[in-house]
C-alpha positions as CSV (number, residue, x, y, z in Angstrom):
1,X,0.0,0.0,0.0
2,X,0.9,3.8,-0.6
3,X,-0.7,6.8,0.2
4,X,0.7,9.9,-2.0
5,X,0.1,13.9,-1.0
6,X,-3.0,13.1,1.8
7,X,-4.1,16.2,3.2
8,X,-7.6,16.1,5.6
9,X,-9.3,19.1,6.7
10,X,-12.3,19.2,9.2
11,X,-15.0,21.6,8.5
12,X,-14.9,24.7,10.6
13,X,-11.2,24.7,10.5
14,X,-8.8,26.7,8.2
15,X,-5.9,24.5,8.4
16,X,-5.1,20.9,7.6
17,X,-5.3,18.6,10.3
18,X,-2.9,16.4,8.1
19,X,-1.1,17.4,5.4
20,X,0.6,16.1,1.8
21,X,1.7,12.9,4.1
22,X,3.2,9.9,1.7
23,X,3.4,6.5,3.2
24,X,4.4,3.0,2.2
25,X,4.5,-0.4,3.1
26,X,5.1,-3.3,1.5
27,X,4.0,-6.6,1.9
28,X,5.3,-8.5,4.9
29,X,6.3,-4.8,6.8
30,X,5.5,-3.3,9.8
31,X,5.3,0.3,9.5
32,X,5.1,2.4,13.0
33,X,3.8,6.0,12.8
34,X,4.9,7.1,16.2
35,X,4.4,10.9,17.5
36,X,2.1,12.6,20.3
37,X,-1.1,12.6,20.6
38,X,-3.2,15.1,18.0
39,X,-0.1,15.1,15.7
40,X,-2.8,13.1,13.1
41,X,-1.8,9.0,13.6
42,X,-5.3,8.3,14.6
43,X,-7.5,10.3,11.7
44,X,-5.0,9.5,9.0
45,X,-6.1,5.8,9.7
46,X,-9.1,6.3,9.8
47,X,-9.5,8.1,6.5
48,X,-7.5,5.2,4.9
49,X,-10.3,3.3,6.0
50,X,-13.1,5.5,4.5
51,X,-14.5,5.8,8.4
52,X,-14.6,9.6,8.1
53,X,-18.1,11.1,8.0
54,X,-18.4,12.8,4.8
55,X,-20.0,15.5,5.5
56,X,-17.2,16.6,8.1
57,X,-13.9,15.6,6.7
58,X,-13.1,17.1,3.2
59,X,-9.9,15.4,1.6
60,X,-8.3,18.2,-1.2
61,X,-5.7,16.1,-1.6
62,X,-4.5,11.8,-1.9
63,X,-4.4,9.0,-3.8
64,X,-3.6,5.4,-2.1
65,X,-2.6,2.6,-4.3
66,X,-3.4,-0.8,-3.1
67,X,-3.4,-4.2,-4.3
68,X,-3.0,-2.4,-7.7
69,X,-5.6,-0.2,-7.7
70,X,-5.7,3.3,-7.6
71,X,-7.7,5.1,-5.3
72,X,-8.4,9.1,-5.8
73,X,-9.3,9.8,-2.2
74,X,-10.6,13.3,-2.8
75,X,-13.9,11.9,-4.6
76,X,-13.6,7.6,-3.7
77,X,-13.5,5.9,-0.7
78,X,-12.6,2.6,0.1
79,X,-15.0,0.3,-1.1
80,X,-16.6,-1.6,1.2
81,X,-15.7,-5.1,-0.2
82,X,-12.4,-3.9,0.8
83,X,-12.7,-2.8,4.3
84,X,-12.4,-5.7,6.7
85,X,-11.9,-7.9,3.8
86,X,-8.5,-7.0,1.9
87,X,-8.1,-4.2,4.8
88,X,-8.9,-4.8,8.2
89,X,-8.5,-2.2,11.4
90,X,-7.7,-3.0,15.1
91,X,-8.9,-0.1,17.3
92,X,-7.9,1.3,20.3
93,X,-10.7,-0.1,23.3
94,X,-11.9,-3.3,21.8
95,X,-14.9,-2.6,24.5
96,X,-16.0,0.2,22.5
97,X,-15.5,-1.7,19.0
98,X,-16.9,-5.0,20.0
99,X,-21.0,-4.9,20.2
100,X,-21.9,-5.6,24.0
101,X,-25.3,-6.8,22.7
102,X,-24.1,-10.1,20.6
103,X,-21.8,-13.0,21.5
104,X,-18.3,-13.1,20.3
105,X,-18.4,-15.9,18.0
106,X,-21.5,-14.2,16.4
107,X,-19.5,-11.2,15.8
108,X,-16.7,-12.6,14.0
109,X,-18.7,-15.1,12.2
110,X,-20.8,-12.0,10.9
111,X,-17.0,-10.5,9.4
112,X,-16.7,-13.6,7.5
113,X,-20.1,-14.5,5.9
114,X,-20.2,-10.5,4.9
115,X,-17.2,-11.6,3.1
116,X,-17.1,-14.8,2.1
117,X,-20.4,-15.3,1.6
118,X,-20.3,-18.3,3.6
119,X,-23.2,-20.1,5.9
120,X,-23.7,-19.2,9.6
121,X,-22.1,-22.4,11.1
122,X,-18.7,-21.9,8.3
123,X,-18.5,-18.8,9.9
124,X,-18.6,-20.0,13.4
125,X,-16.3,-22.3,12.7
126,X,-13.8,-19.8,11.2
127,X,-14.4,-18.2,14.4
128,X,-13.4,-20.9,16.3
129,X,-10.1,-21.4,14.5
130,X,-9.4,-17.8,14.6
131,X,-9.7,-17.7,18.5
132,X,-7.6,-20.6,18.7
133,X,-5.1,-19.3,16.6
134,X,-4.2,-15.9,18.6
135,X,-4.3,-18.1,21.9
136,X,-7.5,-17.2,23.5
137,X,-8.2,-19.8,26.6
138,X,-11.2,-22.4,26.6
139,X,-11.6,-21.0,22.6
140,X,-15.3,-23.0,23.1
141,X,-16.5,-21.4,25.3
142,X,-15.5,-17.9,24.2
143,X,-17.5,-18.1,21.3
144,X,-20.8,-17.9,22.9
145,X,-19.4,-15.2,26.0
146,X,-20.4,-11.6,25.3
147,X,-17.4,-8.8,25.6
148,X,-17.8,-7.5,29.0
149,X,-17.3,-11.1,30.1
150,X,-13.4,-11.3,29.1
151,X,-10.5,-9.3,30.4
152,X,-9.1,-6.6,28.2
153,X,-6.5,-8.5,27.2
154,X,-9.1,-11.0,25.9
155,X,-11.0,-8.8,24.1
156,X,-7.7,-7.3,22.3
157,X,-7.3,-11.0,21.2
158,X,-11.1,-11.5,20.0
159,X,-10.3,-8.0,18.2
160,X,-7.2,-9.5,16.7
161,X,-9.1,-12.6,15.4
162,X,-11.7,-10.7,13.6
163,X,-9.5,-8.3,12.4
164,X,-7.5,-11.4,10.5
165,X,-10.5,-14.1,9.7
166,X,-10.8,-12.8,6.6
167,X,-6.9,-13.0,5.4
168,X,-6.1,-9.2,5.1
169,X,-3.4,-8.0,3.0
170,X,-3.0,-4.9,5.0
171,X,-4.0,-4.7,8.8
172,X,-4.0,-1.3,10.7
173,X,-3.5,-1.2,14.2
174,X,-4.5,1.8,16.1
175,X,-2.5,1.7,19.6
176,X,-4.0,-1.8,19.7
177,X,-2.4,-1.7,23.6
178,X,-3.0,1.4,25.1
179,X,-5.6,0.2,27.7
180,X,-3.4,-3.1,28.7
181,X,-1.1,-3.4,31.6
182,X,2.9,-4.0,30.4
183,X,2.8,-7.9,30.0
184,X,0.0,-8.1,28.1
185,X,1.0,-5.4,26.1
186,X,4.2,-7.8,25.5
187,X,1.7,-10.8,24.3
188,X,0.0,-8.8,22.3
189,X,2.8,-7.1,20.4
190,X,4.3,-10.9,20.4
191,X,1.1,-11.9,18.9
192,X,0.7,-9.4,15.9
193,X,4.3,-9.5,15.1
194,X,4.0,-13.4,15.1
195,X,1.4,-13.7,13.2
196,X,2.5,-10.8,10.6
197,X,5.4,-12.9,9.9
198,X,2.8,-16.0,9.3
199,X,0.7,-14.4,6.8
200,X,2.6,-11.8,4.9
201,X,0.8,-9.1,5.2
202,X,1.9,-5.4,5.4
203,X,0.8,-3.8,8.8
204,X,0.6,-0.1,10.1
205,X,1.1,-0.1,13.7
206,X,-0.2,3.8,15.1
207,X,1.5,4.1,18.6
208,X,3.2,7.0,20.7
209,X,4.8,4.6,22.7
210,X,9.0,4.1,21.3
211,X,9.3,1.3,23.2
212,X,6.8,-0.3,21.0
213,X,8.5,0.9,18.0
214,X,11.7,-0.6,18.9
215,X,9.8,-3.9,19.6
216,X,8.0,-4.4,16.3
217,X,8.5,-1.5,13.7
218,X,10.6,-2.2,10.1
219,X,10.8,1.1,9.3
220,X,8.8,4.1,11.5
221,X,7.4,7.4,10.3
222,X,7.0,10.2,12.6
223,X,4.4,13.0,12.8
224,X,4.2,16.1,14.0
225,X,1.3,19.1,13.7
226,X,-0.4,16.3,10.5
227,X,2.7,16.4,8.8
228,X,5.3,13.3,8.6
229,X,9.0,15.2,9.8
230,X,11.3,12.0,9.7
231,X,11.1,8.2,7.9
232,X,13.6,5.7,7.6
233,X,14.4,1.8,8.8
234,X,13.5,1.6,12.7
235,X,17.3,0.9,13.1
236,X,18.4,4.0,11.4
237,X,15.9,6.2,12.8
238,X,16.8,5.2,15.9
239,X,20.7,5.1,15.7
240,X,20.8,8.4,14.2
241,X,17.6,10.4,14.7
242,X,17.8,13.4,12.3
243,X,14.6,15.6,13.4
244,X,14.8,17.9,16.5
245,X,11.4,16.8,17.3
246,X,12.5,12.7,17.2
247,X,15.4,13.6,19.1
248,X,13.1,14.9,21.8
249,X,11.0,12.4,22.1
250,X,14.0,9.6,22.0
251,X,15.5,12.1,25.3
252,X,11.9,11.6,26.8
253,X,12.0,7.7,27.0
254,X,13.5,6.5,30.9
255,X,16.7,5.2,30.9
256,X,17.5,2.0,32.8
257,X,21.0,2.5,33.1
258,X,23.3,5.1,33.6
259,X,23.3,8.0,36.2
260,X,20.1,9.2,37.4
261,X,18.9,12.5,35.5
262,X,15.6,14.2,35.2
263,X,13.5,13.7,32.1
264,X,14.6,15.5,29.0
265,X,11.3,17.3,28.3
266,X,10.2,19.3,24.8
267,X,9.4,22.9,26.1
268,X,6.1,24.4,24.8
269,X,3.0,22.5,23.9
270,X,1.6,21.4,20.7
271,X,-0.4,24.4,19.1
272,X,-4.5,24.2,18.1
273,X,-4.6,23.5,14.3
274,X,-5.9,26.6,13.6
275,X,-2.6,28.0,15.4
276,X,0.1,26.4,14.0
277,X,3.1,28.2,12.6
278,X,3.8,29.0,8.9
279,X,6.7,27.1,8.1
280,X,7.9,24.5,9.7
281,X,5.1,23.6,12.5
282,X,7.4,22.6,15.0
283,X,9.7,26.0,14.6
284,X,8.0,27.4,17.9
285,X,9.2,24.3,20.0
286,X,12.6,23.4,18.4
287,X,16.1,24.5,20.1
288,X,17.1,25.3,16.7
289,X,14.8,27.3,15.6
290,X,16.1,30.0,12.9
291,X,14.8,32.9,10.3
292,X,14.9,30.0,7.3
293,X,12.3,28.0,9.5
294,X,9.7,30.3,8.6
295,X,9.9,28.2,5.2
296,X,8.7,24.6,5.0
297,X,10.9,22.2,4.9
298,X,10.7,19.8,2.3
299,X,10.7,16.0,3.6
300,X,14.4,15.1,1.9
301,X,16.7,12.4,1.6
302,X,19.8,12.4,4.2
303,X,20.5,9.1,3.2
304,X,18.9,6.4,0.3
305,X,16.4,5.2,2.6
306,X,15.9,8.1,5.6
307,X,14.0,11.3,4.8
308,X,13.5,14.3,7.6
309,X,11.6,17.2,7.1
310,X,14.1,19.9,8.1
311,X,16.5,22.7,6.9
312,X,19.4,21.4,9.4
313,X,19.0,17.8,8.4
314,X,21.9,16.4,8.3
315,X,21.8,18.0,11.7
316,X,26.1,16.8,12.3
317,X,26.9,18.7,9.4
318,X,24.5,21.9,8.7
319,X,24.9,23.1,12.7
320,X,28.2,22.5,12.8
321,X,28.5,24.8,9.7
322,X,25.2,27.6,10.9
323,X,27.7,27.7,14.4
């Protein structure tokens, strides 16, 4: 899959809340979009999965290729054969995306006859195999157990199998374990990495956590104000973060060794969309902050395979020169 130029825009609003963002992955890839929250993870998802209401969210700008076809997404949305078929989504709080009103093996069954066009008990037994397969205990007797009778952790896992019963060539997961405490996080990230791997598929994984990143991304795209400021491989990213604003959140994340220290912390806050600076969005925030920023900077090469959105970039060589 890639998405080329995607802007959004919310009525009411006179700025972009994301803007000309191009994104790729290929098939068997995890791509992380990491940054804080209301930097435009969440809603660029969403759009991709034509879950936008129309009337509120005006696109002037994208086109997403996938599965070769091209889709214009200023006038098409993803058809609905597509979404939760070829495309599937993992939200947030599975008890706010699971219906409380049906049982679980009903719900999944539902995915798969809607796209297989299979009978009720095919379905259920789909279900079934599904539940076994991301490790759910007593799988049996899940299937006829309504949500609020499993643990979160559970429910992430019914989410999960849902998400793949239909064999998805691209899955998008939206902070899939925000809500979970740390070792179930680790299952779960364990679980969609494992069976990623199994099936091929490409995956987005939407998180502001860099711990997850390190876990599970191949390569990691990072946003700020709607707008993607650094991409590369995780481990180059990582190893030699190029963007002021990656460096400050790499400075944020605890370190378990070394001398004790306070937090580094990223001074300011993240302005209202209507608010945000001409230029370069994160200008108002960033230590290096110059006349020239008051241009945007163009998301370019530093290497064949890392791209940063900023005038300094390479930062080693350009403020070494600007001192």
């Amino acid at each position: 899959m890639s998405l080329r130029d995607f802007s959004l825009k919310f009525k009411g609003q006179s700025a972009c809340v994301v803007e000309n963002v191009d994104l790729t992955v290929a098939e068997g890839e995890i791509l992380c979009i990491v940054g804080e929250s209301g930097c435009g993870k969440s809603v660029t998802a969403m759009a991709l999965m034509g879950l936008l209401p129309q009337d509120a969210a005006k696109i002037p700008s994208g086109t997403m290729v996938f599965n070769g076809k091209t889709i214009d997404m200023t006038c098409e949305r993803i058809p609905a054969t597509m979404r939760g078929g070829d495309v599937a989504m993992i939200f947030q709080e599975p008890m706010t995306s699971l219906n409380p009103a049906f049982r679980i093996g009903d719900q999944i069954a539902e995915a798969v006859q809607q796209h297989k066009g299979c009978t009720r008990a095919q379905g259920r037994a789909r279900a079934l195999e599904m539940l076994i397969r991301v490790g759910l205990p007593s799988p049996e007797q899940r299937l006829d157990q309504y949500p609020h009778q499993l643990s979160g952790g559970q429910r992430q896992r019914v989410m999960i199998a849902m998400a793949l019963a239909n064999d998805p060539k691209l899955l998008i997961a939206d902070e899939p374990t925000t809500a979970l405490d740390v070792t179930i996080q680790a299952q779960i990230l364990e679980l969609i990495r494992d069976l990623q791997r199994d099936t091929g598929m490409g995956t987005i994984m939407i998180t502001h956590d860099l711990g997850v990143v390190a876990e599970i991304a191949d390569t990691v795209a990072v946003m700020y104000g709607g707008q993607v400021v650094e991409r590369g491989p995780m481990a180059e990213v990582f190893e030699d973060p190029q963007h002021p604003y990656t460096i400050g959140l790499m400075d944020s994340v605890p370190r378990l060794s070394g001398p004790r220290a306070r937090l580094t912390t990223i001074e300011g806050t993240v302005p209202s969309i209507d608010t945000m600076p001409q230029g370069c969005r994160f200008r108002t925030r960033c230590p290096f902050a110059a006349p020239l920023c008051n241009a945007r900077p163009a998301l370019a090469n530093v290497s064949e395979t890392h791209a940063v959105a900023c005038h300094f970039a390479p930062l080693e060589q350009n403020l070494k020169v600007a001192q």
